[in-house]
C-alpha positions as CSV (number, residue, x, y, z in Angstrom):
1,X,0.0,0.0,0.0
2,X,3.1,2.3,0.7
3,X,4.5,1.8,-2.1
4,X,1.6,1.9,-3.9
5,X,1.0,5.4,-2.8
6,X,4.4,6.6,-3.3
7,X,4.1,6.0,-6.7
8,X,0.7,7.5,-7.2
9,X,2.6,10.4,-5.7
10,X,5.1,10.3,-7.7
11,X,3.3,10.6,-11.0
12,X,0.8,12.7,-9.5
13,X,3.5,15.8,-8.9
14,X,4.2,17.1,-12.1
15,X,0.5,17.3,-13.1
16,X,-0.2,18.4,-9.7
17,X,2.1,21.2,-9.6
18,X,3.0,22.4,-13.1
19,X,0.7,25.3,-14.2
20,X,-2.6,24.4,-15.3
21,X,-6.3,25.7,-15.2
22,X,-6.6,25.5,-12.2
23,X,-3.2,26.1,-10.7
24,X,-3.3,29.3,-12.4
25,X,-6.9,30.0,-11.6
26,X,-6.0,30.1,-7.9
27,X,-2.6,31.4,-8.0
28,X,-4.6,34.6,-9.9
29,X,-7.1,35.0,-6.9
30,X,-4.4,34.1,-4.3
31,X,-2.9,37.5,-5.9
32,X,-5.9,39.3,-6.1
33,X,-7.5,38.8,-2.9
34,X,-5.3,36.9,-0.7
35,X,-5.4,33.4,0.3
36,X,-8.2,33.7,2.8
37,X,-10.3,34.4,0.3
38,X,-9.7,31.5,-2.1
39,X,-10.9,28.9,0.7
40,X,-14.4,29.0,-0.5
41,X,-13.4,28.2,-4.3
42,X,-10.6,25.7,-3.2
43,X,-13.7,23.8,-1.2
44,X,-16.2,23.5,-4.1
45,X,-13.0,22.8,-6.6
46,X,-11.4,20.0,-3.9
47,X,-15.3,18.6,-3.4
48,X,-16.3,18.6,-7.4
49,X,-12.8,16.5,-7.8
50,X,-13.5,14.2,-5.6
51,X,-17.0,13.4,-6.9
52,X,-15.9,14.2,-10.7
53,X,-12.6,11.3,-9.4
54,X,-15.1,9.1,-8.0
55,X,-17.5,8.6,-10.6
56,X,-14.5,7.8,-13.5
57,X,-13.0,5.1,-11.1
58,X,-16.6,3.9,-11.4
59,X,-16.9,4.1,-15.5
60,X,-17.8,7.7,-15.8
61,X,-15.4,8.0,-18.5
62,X,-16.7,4.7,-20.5
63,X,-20.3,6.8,-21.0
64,X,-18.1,10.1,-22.0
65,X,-16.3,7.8,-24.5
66,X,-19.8,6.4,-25.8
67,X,-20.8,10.2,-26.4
68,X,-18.2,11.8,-27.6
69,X,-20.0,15.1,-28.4
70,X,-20.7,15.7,-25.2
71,X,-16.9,15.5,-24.0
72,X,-16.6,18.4,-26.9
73,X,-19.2,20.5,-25.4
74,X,-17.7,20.3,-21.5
75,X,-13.9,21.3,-23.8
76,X,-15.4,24.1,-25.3
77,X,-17.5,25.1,-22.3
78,X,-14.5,24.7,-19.7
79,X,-12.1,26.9,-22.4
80,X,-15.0,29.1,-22.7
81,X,-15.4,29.9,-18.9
82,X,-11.4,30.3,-18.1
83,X,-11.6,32.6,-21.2
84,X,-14.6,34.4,-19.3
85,X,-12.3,34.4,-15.9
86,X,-9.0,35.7,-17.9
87,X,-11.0,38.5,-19.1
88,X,-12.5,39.4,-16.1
89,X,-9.0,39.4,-14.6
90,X,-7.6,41.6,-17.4
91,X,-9.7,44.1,-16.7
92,X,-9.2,44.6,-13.0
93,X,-7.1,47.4,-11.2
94,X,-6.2,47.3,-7.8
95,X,-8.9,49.3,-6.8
96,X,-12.8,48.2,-7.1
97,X,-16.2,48.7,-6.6
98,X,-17.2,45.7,-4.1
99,X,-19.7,44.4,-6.5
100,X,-17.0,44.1,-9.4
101,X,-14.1,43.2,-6.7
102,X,-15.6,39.6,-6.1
103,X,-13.4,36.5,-5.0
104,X,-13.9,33.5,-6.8
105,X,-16.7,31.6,-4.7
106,X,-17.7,28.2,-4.2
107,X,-19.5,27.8,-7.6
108,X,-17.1,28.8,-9.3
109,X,-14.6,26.2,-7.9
110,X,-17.4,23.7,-8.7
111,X,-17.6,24.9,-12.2
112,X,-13.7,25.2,-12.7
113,X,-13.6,21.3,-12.2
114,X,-16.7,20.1,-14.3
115,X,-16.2,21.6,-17.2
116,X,-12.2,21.2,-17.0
117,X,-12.5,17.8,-19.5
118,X,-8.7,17.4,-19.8
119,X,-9.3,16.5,-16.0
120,X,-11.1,13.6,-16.7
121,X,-8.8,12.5,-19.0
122,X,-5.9,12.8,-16.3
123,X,-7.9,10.9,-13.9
124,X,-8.9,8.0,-16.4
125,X,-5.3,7.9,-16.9
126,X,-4.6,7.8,-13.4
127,X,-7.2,4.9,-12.7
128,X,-5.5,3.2,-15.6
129,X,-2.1,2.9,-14.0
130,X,-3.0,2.5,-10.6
131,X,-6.4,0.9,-10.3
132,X,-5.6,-2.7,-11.2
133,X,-2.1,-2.6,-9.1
134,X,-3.4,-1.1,-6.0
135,X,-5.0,-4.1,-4.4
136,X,-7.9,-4.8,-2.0
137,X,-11.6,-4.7,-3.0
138,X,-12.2,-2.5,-6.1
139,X,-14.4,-0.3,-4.5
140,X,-12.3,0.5,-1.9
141,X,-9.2,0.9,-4.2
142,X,-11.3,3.7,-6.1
143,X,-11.7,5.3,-3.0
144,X,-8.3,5.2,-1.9
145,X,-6.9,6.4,-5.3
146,X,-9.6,9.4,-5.2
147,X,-8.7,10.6,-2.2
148,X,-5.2,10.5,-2.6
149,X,-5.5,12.3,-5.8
150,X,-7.8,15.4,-4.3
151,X,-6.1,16.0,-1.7
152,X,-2.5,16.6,-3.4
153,X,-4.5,19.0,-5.2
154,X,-5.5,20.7,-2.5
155,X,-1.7,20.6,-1.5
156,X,-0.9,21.5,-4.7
157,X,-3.7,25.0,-5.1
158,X,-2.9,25.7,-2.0
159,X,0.9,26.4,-2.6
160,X,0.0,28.0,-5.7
161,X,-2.9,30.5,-4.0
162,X,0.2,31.2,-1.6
163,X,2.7,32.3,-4.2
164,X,-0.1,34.3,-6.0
165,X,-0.6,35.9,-2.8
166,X,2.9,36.3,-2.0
167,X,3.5,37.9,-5.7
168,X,1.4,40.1,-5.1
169,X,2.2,41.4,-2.0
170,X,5.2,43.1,-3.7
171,X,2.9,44.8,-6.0
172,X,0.3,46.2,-3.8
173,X,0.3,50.1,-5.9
174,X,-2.6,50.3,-8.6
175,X,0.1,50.3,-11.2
176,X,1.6,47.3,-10.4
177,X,-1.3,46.0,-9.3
178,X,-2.9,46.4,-13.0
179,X,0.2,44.8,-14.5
180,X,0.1,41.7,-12.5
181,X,-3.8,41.6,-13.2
182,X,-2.9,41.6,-16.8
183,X,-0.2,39.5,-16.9
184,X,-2.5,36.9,-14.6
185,X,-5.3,37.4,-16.8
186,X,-2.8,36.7,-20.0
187,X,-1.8,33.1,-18.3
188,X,-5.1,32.3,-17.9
189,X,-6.1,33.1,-21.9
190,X,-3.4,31.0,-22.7
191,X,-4.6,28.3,-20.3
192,X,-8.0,28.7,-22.1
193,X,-6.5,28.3,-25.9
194,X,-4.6,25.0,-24.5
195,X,-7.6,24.1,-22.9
196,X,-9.6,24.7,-26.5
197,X,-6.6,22.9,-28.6
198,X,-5.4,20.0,-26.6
């Protein structure tokens, strides 16, 4: 089981870590509005993943694979709604009204996930190199595996929201602020286009 885990670990990190939707979705909020602030986001993002895990260690992905079409319209959704969030991040200052200075919430966590298909794909791929090795009862072994896998995630946000935060702490003036807005906001277009083309 150890060992096992280990090397979930292992090939976990670098998708884990590296910058990715939502690496770079809470690494933009952790500079915008502090880490604090993420933890709604982080809960309904950490929650969708496990269920979203769950349910492909249990053949979600066989039905996606059946309906292809549908797997296109969560891509282009998902790329749509970073797109949506790069934008929005663009376009901010470091000075708001409250209605238009609003941390990501829970929902959008939620949404973040669900329509994030390359996700899935990581996932199957997990459950294809793990699931049949791990040992133990199946069900159990999908549980294990999900668990694991959600909360290096977390870990992994988490460190992420924190250098965001910590970023931006050394550009707290409205200029600087605006620059690392844009710049955030730039990452996350391009996160959207690799979302759209992968």
């Amino acid at each position: 089981m150890i060992a096992s885990m280990l090397a979930l670990l292992v090939f976990l990190f670098p998708l884990a870590y590296s910058p990715g939707p939502g690496n770079m979705f809470f690494a933009a909020n952790g500079a915008r509005f502090g880490v604090r602030a993420t933890i709604p986001a982080s809960i309904g993002y950490h929650l969708a993943t496990w269920i979203v895990t769950a349910a492909i260690g249990f053949g979600f992905m066989a039905a996606l694979e059946r309906l292809p079409g549908l797997f296109m319209a969560i891509k282009w959704a998902g790329s749509a709604y970073v797109l949506y969030l790069a934008w929005k991040l663009f376009r901010a200052g470091a000075v708001e009204t409250a209605e238009d200075a609003r941390p990501a919430g829970f929902m959008d966590g939620v949404v973040l996930l669900v329509l994030n298909p390359k996700a899935y794909v990581i996932i199957a791929l997990m459950f294809s190199q793990f699931l049949n090795g791990s040992g133990g009862p199946y069900t159990g072994a999908v549980l294990w595996i999900t668990t694991v896998f959600t909360l290096n995630n977390l870990v992994a946000f988490t460190v992420w929201t924190l250098i965001g935060d910590r970023i931006a702490a050394q550009f707290s003036e409205e200029r600087h602020a605006h620059l690392l807005n844009r710049l955030f906001g730039l990452v996350l277009a391009g996160v959207a286009i690799w979302m759209m083309v992968g």
